[in-house]
N, CA, C and O atoms as a CHARMM CRD file, in Angstrom:
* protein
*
  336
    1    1 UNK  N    -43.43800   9.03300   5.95200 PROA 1      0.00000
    2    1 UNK  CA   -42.41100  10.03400   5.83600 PROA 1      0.00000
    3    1 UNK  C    -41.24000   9.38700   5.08600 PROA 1      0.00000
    4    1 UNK  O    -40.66400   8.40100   5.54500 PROA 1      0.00000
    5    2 UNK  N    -40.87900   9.99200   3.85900 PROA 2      0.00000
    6    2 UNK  CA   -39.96500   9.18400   3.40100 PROA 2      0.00000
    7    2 UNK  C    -38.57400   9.66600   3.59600 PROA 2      0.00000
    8    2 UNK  O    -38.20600  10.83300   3.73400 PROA 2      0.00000
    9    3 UNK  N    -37.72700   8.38300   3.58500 PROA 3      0.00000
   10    3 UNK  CA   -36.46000   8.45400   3.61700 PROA 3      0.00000
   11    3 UNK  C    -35.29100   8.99200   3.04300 PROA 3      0.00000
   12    3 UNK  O    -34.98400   8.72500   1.88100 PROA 3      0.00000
   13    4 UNK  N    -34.49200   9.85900   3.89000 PROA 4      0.00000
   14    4 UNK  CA   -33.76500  10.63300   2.19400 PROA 4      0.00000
   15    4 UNK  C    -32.46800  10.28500   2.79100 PROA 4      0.00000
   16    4 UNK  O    -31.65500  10.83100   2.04500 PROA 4      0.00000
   17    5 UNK  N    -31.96300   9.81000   3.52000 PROA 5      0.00000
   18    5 UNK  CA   -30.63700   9.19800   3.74100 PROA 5      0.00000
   19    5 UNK  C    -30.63100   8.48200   5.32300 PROA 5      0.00000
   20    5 UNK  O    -31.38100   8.52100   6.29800 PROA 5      0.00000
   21    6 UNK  N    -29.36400   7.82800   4.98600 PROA 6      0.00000
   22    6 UNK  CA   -29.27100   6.91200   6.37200 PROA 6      0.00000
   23    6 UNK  C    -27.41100   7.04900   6.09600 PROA 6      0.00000
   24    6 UNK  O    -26.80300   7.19800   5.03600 PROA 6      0.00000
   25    7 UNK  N    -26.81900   6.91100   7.70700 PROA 7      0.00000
   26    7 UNK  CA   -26.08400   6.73800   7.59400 PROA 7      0.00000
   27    7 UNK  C    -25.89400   7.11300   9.17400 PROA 7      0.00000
   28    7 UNK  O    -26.37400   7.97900   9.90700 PROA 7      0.00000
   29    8 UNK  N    -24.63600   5.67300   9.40400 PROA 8      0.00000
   30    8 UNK  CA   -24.01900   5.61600  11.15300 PROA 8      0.00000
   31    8 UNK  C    -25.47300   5.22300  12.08000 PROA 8      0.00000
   32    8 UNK  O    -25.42600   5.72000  13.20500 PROA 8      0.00000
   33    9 UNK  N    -26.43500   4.61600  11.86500 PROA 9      0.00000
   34    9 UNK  CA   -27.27500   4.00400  12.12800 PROA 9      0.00000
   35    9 UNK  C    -28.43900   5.60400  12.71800 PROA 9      0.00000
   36    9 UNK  O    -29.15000   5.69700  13.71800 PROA 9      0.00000
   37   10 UNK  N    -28.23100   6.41900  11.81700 PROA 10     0.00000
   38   10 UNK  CA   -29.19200   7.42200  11.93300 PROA 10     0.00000
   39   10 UNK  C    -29.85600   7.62600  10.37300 PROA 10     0.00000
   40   10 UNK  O    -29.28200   7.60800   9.28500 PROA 10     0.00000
   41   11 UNK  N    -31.48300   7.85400  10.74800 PROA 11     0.00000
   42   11 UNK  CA   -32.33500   7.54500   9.62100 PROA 11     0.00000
   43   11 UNK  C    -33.04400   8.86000   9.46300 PROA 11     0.00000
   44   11 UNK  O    -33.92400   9.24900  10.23100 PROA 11     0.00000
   45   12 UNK  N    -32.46900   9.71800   8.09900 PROA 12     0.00000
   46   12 UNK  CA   -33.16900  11.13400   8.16900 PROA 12     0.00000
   47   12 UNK  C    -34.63300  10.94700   7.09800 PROA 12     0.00000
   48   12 UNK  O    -34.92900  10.24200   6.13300 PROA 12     0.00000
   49   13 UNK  N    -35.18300  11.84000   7.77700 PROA 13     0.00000
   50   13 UNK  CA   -36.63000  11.90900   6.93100 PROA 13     0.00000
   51   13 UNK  C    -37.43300  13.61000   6.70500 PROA 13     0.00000
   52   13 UNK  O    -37.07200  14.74900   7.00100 PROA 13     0.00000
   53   14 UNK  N    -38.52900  13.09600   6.10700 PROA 14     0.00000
   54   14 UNK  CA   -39.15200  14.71700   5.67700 PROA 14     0.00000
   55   14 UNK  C    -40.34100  14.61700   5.13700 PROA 14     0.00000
   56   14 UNK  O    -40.55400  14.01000   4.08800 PROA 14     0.00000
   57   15 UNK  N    -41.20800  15.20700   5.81500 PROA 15     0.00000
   58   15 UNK  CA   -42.55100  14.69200   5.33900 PROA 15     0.00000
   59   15 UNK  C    -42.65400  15.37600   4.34100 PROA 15     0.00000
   60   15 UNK  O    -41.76400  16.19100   4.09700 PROA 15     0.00000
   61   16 UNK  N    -44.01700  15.20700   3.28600 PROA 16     0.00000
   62   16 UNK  CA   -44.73000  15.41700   2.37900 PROA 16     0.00000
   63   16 UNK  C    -45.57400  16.09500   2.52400 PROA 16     0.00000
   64   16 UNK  O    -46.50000  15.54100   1.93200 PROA 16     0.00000
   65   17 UNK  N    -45.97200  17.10500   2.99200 PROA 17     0.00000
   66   17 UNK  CA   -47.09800  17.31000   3.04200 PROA 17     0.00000
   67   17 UNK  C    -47.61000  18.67100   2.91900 PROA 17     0.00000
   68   17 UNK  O    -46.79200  19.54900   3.19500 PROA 17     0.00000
   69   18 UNK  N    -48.56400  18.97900   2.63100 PROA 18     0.00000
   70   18 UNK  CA   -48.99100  20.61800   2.18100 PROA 18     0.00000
   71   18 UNK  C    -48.87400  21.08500   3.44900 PROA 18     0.00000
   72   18 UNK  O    -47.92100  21.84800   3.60300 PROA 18     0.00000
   73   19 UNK  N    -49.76700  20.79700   4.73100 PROA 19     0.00000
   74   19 UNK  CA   -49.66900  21.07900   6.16500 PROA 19     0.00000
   75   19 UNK  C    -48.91500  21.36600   6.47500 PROA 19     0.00000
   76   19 UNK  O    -48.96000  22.44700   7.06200 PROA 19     0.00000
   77   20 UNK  N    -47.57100  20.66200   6.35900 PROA 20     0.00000
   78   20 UNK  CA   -46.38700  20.63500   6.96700 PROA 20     0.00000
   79   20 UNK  C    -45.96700  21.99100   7.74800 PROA 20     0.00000
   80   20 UNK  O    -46.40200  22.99400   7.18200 PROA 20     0.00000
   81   21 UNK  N    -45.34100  22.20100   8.72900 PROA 21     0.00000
   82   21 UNK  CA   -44.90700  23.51300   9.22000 PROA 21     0.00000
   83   21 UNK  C    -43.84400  24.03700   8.67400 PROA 21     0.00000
   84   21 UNK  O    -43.10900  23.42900   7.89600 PROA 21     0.00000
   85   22 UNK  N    -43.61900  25.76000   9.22400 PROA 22     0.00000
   86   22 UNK  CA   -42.22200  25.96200   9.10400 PROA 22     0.00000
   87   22 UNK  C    -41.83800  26.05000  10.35600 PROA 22     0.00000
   88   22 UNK  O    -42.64700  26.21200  11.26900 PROA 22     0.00000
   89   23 UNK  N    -40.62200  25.95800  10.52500 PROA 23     0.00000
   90   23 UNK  CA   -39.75300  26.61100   9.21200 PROA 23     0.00000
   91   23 UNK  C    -38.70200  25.46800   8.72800 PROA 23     0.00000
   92   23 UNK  O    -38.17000  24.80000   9.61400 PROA 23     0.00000
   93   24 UNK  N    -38.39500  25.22400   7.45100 PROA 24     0.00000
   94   24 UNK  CA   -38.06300  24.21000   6.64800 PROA 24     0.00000
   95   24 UNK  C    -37.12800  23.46000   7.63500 PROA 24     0.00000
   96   24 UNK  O    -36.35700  24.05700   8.38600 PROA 24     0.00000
   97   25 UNK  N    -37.25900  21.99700   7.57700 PROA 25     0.00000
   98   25 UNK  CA   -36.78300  21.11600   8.26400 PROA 25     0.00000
   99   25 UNK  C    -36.72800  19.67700   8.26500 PROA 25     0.00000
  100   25 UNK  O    -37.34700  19.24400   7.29300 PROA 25     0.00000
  101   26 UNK  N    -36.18400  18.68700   9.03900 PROA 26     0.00000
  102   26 UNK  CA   -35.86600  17.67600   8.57000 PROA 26     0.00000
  103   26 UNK  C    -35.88800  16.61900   9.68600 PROA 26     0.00000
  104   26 UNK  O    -36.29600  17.20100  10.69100 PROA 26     0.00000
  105   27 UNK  N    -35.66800  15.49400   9.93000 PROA 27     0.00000
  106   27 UNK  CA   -36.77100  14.58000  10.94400 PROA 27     0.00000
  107   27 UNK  C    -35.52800  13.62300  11.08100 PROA 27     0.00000
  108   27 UNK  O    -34.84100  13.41400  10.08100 PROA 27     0.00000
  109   28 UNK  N    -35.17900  12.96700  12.42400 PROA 28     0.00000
  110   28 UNK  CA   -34.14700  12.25000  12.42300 PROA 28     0.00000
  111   28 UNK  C    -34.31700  11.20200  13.62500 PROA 28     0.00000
  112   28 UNK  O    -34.74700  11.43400  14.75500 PROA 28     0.00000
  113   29 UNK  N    -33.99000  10.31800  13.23400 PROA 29     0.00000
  114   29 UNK  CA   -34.48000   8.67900  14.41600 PROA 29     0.00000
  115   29 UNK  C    -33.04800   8.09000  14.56800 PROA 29     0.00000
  116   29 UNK  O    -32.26200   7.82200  13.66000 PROA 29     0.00000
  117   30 UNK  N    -32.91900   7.98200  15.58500 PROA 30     0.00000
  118   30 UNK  CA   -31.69100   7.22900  15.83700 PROA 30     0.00000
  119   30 UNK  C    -31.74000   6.87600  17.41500 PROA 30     0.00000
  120   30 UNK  O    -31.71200   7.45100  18.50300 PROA 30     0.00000
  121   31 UNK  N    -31.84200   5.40500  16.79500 PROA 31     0.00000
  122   31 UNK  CA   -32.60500   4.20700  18.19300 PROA 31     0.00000
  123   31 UNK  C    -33.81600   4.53400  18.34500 PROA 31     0.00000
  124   31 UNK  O    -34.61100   4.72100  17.42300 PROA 31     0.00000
  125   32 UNK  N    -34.06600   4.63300  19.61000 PROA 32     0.00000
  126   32 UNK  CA   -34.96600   5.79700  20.32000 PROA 32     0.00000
  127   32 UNK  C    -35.09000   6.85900  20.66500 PROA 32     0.00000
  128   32 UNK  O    -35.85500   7.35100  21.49400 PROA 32     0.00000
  129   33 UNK  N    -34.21100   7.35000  19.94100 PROA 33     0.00000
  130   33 UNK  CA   -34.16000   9.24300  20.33300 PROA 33     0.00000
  131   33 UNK  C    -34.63900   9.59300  18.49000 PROA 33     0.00000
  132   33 UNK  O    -34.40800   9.02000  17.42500 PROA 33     0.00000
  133   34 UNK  N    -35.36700  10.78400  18.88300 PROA 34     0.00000
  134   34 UNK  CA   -35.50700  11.77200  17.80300 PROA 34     0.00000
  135   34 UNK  C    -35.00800  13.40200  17.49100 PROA 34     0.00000
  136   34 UNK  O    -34.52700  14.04400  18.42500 PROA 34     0.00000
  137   35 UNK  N    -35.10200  13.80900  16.60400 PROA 35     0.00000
  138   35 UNK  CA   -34.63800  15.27800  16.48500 PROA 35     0.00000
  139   35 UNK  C    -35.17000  15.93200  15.41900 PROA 35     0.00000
  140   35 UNK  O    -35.10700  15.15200  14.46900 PROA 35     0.00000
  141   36 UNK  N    -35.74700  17.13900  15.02500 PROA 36     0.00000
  142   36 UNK  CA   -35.75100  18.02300  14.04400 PROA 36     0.00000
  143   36 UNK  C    -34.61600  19.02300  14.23400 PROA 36     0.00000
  144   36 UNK  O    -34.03100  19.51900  15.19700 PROA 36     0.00000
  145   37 UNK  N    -34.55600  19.10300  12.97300 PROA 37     0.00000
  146   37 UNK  CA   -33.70000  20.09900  12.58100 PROA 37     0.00000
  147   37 UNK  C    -33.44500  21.27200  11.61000 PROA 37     0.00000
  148   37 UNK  O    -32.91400  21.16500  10.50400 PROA 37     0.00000
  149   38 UNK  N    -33.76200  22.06100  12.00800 PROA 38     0.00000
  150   38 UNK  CA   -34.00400  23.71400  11.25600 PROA 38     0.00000
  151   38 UNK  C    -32.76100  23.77600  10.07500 PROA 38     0.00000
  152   38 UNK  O    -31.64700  24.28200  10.21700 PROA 38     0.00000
  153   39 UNK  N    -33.26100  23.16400   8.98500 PROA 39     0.00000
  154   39 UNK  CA   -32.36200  23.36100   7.79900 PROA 39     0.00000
  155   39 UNK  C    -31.71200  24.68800   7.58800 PROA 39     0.00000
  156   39 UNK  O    -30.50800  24.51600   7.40100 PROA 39     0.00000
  157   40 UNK  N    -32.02500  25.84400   7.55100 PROA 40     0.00000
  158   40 UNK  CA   -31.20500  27.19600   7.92100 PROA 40     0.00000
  159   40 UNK  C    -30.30000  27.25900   8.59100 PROA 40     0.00000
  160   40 UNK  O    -29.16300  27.63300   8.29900 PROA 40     0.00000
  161   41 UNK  N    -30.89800  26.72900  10.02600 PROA 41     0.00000
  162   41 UNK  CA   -29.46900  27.21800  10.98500 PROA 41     0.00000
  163   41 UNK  C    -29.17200  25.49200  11.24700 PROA 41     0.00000
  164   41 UNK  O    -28.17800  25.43500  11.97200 PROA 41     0.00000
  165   42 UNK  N    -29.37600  24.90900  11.11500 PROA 42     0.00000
  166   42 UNK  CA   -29.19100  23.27800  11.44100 PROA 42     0.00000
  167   42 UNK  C    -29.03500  23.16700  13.26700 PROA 42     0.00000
  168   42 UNK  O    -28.24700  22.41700  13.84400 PROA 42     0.00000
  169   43 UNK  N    -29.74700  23.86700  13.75700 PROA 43     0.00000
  170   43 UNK  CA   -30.32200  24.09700  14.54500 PROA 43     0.00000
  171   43 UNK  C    -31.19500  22.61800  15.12300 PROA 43     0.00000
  172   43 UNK  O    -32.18600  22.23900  14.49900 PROA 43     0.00000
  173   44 UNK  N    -30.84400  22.07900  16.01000 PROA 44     0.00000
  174   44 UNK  CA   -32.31900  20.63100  16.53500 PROA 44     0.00000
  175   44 UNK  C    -32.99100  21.54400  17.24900 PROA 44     0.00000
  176   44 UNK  O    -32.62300  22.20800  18.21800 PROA 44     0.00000
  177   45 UNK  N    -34.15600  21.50900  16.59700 PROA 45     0.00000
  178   45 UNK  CA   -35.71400  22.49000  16.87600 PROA 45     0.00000
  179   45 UNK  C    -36.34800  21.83700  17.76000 PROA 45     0.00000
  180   45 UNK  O    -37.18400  22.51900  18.35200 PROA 45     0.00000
  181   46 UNK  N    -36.23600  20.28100  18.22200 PROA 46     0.00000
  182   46 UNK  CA   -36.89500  19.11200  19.46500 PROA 46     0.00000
  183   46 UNK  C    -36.22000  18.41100  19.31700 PROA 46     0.00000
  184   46 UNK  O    -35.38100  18.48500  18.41900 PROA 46     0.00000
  185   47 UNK  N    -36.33900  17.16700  20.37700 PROA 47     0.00000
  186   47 UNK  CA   -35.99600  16.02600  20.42700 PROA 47     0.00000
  187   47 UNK  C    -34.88600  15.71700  21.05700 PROA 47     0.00000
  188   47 UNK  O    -34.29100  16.79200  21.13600 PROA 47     0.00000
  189   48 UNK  N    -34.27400  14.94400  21.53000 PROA 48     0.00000
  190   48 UNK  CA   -33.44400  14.29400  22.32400 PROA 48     0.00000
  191   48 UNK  C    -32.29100  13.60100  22.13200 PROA 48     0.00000
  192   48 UNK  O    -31.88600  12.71300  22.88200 PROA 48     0.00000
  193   49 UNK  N    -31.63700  14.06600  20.93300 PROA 49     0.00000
  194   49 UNK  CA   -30.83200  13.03600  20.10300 PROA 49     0.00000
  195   49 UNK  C    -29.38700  13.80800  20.75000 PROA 49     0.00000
  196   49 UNK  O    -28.88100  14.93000  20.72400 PROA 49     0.00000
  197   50 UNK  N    -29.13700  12.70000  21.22900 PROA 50     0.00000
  198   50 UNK  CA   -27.68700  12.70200  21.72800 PROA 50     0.00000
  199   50 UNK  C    -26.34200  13.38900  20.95700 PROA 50     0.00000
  200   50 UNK  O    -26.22500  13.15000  19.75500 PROA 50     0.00000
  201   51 UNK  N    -25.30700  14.25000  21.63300 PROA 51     0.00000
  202   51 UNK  CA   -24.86500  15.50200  21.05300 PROA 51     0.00000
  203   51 UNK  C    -23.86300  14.93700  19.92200 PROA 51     0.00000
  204   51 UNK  O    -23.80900  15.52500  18.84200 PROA 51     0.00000
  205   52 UNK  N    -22.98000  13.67200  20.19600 PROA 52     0.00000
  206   52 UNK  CA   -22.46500  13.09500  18.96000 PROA 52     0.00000
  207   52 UNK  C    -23.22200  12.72800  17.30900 PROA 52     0.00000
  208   52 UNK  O    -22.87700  12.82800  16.13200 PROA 52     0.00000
  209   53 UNK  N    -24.64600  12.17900  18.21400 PROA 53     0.00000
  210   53 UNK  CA   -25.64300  12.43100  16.88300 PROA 53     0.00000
  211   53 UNK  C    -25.87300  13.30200  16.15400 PROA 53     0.00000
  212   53 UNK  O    -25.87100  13.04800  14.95000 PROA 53     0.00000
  213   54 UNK  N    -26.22800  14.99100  16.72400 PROA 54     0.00000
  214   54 UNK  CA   -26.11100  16.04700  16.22300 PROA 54     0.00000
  215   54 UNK  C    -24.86300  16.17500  15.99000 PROA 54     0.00000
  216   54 UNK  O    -25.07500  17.06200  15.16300 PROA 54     0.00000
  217   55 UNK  N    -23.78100  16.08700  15.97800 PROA 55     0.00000
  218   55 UNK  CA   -22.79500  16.65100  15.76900 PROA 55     0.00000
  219   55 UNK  C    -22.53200  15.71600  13.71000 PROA 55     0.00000
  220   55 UNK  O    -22.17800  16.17300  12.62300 PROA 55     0.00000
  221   56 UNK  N    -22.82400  14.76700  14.04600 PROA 56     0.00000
  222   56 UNK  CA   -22.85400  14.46000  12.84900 PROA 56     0.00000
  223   56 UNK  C    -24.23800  14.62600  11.32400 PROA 56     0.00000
  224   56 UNK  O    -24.20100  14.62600  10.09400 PROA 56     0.00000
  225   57 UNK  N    -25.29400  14.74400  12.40500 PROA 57     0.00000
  226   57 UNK  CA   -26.16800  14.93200  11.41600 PROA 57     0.00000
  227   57 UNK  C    -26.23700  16.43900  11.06900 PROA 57     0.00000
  228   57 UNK  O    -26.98000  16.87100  10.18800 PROA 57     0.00000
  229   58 UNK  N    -25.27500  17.34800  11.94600 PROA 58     0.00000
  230   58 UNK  CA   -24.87400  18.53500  11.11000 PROA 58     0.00000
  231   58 UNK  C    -23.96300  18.95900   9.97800 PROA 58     0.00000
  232   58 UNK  O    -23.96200  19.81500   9.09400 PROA 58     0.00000
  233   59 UNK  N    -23.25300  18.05400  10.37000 PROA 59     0.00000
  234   59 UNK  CA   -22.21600  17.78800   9.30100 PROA 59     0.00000
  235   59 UNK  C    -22.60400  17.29300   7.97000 PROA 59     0.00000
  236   59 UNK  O    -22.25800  18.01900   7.03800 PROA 59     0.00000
  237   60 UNK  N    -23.36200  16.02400   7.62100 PROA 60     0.00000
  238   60 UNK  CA   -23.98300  16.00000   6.72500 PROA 60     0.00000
  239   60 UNK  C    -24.45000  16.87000   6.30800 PROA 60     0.00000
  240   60 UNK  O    -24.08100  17.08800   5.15400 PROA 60     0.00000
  241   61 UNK  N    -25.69400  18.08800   7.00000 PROA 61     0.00000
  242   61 UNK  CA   -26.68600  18.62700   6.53200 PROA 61     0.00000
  243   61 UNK  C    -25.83500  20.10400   5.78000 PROA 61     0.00000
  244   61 UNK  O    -26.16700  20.64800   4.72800 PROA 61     0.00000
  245   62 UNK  N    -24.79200  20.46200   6.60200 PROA 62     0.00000
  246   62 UNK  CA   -24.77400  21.57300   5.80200 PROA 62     0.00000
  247   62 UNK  C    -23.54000  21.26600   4.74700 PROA 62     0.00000
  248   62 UNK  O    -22.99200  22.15000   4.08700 PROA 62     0.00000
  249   63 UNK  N    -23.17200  19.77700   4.69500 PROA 63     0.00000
  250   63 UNK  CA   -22.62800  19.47600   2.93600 PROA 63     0.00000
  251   63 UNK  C    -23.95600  19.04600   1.63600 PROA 63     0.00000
  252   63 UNK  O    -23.64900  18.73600   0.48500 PROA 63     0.00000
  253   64 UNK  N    -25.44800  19.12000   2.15500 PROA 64     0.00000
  254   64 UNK  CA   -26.07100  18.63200   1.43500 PROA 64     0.00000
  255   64 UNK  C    -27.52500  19.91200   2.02400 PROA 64     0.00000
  256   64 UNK  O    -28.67300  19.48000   2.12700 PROA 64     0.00000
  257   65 UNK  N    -27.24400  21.20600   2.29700 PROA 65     0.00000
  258   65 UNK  CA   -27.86800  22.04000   2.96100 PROA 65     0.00000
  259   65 UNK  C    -29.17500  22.22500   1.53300 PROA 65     0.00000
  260   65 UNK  O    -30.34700  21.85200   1.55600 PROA 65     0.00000
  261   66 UNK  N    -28.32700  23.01100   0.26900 PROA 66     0.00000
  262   66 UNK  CA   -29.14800  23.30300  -1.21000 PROA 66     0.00000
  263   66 UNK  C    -29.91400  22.29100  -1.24400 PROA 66     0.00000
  264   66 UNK  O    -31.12800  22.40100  -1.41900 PROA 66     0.00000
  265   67 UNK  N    -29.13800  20.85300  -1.03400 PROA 67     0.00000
  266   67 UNK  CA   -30.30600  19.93500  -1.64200 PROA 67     0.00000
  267   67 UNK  C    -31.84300  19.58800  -1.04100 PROA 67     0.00000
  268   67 UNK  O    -32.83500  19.21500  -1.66800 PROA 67     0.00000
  269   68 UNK  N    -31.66800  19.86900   0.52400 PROA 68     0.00000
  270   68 UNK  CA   -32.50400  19.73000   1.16700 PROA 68     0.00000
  271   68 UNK  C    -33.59400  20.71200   1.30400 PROA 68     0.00000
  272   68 UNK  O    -34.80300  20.52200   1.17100 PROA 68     0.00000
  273   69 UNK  N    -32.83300  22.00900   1.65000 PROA 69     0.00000
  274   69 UNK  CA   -33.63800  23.12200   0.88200 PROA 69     0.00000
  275   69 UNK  C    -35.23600  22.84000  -0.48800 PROA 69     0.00000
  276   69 UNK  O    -36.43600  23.05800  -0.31800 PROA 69     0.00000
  277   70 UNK  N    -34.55700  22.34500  -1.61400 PROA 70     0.00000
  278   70 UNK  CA   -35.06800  22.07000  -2.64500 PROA 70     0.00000
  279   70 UNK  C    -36.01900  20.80500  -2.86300 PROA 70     0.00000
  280   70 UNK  O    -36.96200  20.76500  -3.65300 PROA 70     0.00000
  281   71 UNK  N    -35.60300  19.79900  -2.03200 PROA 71     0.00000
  282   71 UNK  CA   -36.78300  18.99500  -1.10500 PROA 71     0.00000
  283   71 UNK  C    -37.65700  19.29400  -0.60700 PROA 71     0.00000
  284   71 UNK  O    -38.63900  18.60600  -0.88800 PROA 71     0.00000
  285   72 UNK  N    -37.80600  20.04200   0.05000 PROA 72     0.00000
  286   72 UNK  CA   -38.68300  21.10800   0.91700 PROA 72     0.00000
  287   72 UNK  C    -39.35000  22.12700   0.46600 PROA 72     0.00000
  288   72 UNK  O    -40.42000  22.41000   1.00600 PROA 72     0.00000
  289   73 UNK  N    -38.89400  22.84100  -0.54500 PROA 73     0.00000
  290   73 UNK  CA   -39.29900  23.78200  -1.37700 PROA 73     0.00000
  291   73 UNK  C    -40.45500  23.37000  -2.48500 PROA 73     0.00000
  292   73 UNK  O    -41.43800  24.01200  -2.85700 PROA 73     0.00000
  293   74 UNK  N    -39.83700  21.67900  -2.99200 PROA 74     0.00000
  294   74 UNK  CA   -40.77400  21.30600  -3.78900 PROA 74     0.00000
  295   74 UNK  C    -41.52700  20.34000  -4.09300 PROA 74     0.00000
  296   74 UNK  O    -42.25500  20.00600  -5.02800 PROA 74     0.00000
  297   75 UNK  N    -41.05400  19.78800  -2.66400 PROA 75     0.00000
  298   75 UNK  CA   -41.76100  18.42400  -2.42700 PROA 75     0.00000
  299   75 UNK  C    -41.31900  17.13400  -3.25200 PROA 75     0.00000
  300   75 UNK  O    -41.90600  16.05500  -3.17000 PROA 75     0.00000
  301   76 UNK  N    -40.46900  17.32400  -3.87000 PROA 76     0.00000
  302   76 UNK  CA   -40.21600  16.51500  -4.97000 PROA 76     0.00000
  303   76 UNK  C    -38.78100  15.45500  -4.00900 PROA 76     0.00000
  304   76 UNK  O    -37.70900  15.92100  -3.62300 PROA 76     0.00000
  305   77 UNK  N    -39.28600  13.91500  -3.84100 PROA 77     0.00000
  306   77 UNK  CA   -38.62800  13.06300  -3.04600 PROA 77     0.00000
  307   77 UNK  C    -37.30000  12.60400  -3.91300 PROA 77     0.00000
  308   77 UNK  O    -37.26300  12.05900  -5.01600 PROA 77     0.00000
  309   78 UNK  N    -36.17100  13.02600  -3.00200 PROA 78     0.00000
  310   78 UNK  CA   -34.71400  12.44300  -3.69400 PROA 78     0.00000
  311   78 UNK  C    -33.72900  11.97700  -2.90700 PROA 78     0.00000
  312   78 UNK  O    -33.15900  12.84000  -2.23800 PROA 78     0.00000
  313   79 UNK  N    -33.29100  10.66100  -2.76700 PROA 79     0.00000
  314   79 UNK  CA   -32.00500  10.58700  -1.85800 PROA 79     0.00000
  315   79 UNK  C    -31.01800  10.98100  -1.55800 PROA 79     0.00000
  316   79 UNK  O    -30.23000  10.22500  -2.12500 PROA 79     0.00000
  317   80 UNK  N    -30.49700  11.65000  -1.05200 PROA 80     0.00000
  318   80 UNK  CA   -29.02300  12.29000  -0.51500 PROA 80     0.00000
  319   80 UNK  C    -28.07500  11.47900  -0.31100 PROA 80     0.00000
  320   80 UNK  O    -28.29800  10.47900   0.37100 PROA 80     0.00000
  321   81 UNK  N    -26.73500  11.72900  -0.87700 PROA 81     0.00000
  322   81 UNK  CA   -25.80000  10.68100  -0.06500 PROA 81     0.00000
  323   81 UNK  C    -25.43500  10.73500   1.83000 PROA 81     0.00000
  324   81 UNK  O    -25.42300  11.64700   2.65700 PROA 81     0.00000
  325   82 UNK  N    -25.17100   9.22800   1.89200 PROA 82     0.00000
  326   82 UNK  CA   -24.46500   9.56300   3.62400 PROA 82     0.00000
  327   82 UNK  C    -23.13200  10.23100   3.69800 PROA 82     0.00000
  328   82 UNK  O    -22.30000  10.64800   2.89200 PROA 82     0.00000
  329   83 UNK  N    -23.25500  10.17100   4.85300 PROA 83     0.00000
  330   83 UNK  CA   -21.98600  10.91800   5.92000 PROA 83     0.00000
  331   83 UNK  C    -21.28700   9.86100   5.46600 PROA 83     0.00000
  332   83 UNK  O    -21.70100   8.70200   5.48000 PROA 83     0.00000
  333   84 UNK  N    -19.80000  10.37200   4.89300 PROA 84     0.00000
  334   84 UNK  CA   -18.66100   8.94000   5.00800 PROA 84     0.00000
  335   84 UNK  C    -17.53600   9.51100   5.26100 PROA 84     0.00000
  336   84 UNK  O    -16.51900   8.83400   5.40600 PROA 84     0.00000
């Protein structure tokens, strides 16, 4: 699953894959906790990631919402900048 940004010791990702489910979304590790997150509503769809974590990996997502979108849409792998 490759990497499309890191930042504040949280590591976002997004698979590749034809399989893949919907509805469009995005994969997040930080420590030992994980999270998806429903790129639409930035929504955490699972996982356990502690609410300061979400609070920031929302913030990122909906300043970089289009781009991720278009990741997803076309499979085509690109890095995003971090949260600063």
């Amino acid at each position: 699953m490759p990497v499309i940004s890191r930042f504040y010791g949280l590591i976002i990702k997004m698979y590749f894959q034809q399989a893949e489910h919907n509805p469009p979304h995005f994969h997040v590790v930080y420590g030992e906790y994980m999270g998806a997150f429903d790129i639409k509503t930035l929504e955490m769809i699972e996982g356990d990631l502690p609410s300061k974590a979400q609070s920031l990996v929302r913030e990122w997502a909906e300043k970089y919402k289009e781009e991720l979108l278009k990741i997803w849409n076309t499979q085509e792998f690109t890095q995003i900048p971090p949260l600063e």
